[in-house]
Structures are given as C-alpha cells and as structure tokens.
N, C-alpha and C positions, 0 to 999 in steps of 0.2 A: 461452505466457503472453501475455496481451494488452495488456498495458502495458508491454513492453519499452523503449519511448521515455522513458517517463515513472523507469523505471527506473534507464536508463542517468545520466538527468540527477541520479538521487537519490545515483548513485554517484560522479557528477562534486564535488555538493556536500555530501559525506557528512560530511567534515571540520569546515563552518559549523556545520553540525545540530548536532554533538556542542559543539561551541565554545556552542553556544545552548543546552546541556543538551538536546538533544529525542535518545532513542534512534529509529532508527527501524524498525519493526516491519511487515512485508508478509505477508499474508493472501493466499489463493488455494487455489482449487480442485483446483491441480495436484498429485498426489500427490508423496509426500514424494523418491521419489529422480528428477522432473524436476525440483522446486527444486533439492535437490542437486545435478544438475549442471549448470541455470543458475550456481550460485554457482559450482560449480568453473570454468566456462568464463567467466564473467563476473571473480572473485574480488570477487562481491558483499560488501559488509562486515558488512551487518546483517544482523538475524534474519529467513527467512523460514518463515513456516508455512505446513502444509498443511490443509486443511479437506475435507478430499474427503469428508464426512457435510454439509459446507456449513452447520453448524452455528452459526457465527459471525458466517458468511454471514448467516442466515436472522435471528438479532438484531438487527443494525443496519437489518434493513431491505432489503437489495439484493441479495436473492434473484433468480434471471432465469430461472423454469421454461423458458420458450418457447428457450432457444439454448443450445447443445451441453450438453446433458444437465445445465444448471442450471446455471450459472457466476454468479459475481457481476455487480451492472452496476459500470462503472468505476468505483472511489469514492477519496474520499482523508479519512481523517478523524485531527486532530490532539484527541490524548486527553491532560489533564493528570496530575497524581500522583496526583490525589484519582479517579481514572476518570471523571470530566465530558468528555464530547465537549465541545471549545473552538471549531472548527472543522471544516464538513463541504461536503464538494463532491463530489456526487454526479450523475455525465451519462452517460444511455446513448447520444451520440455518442460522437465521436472526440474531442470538445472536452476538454485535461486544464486543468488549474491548474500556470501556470506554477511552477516550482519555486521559483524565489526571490520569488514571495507567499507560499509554502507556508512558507519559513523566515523572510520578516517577520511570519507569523504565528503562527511558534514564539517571535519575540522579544518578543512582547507580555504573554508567560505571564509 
C-alpha cells in the first residue's frame, strides 16, 4: 500500500474525524485480503476497500496506467452526505496533505 504514512496519521486522528461527523473511507487497489491484513496488523478503524477492477479508481479521475499495473495516483478527496466532492488533493509525488488540514476541512462542512 502506498500511503501508509498518510495512513498511520488517519489512524492517529481517527477519533477527531468522527467527533467532526466525517467517516472515513480508503480506496485502493490492493486486493481485498492485503487490506484485511493491513487492518489486522495495523487495527485500522475504518472502512477500507478494494478496487482491484480499479473502477472507482478510473471515476474520480486518478487512474496511473504506466505503474504497477494501474494503481491510483495518490489522492485524498473529502465527499459530503449529498456525494459532492468538498475537497480534492491530488499528487503524483510523495507530497500528501497534512492530515489536520484534511480535518479542518471536514469541519467547515
């Protein structure tokens, strides 16, 4: 999984999120029983799914034909109740979005 940094941090402030009403919901390539045992070895709180048709992927947009047989590019996008993307941060470096912008931008909803 390629965002494990980004991840660990969502698990550190997984608590605010919810206190902020955001669930949070992770996407990824990886078939369904590597999630599963990132969560078991992580004991991730939220939902992660898998996309291995990339299908979800290919929606939003950040489809990545050219590296390891199509993976996402790194993305982060905050979706409200009505499904409007609110926010989207999208970078094929290494660059993520700090996590707590991520949740001063769930508290603006």
């Amino acid at each position: 999984m390629f965002c494990r940094l980004q991840l660990k941090g969502l698990r550190r402030r997984y608590e605010q999120f919810r206190q902020a009403g955001a669930q949070i919901v992770t996407v990824s390539a990886d078939s369904v029983g590597a999630l599963a045992k990132y969560k078991e070895n992580t004991s991730a709180p939220f939902v992660m799914l898998s996309d291995t048709d990339r299908k979800v992927i290919k929606e939003y947009g950040i489809y990545n034909p050219s590296e390891h047989d199509g993976v996402a590019i790194p993305s982060i996008f905050i979706v409200d109740k009505a499904g409007t993307v609110r926010f989207a941060h999208v970078e094929r470096t290494m660059v993520r979005v700090r996590n707590k912008k991520l949740l001063e931008e769930v508290q603006k909803l």
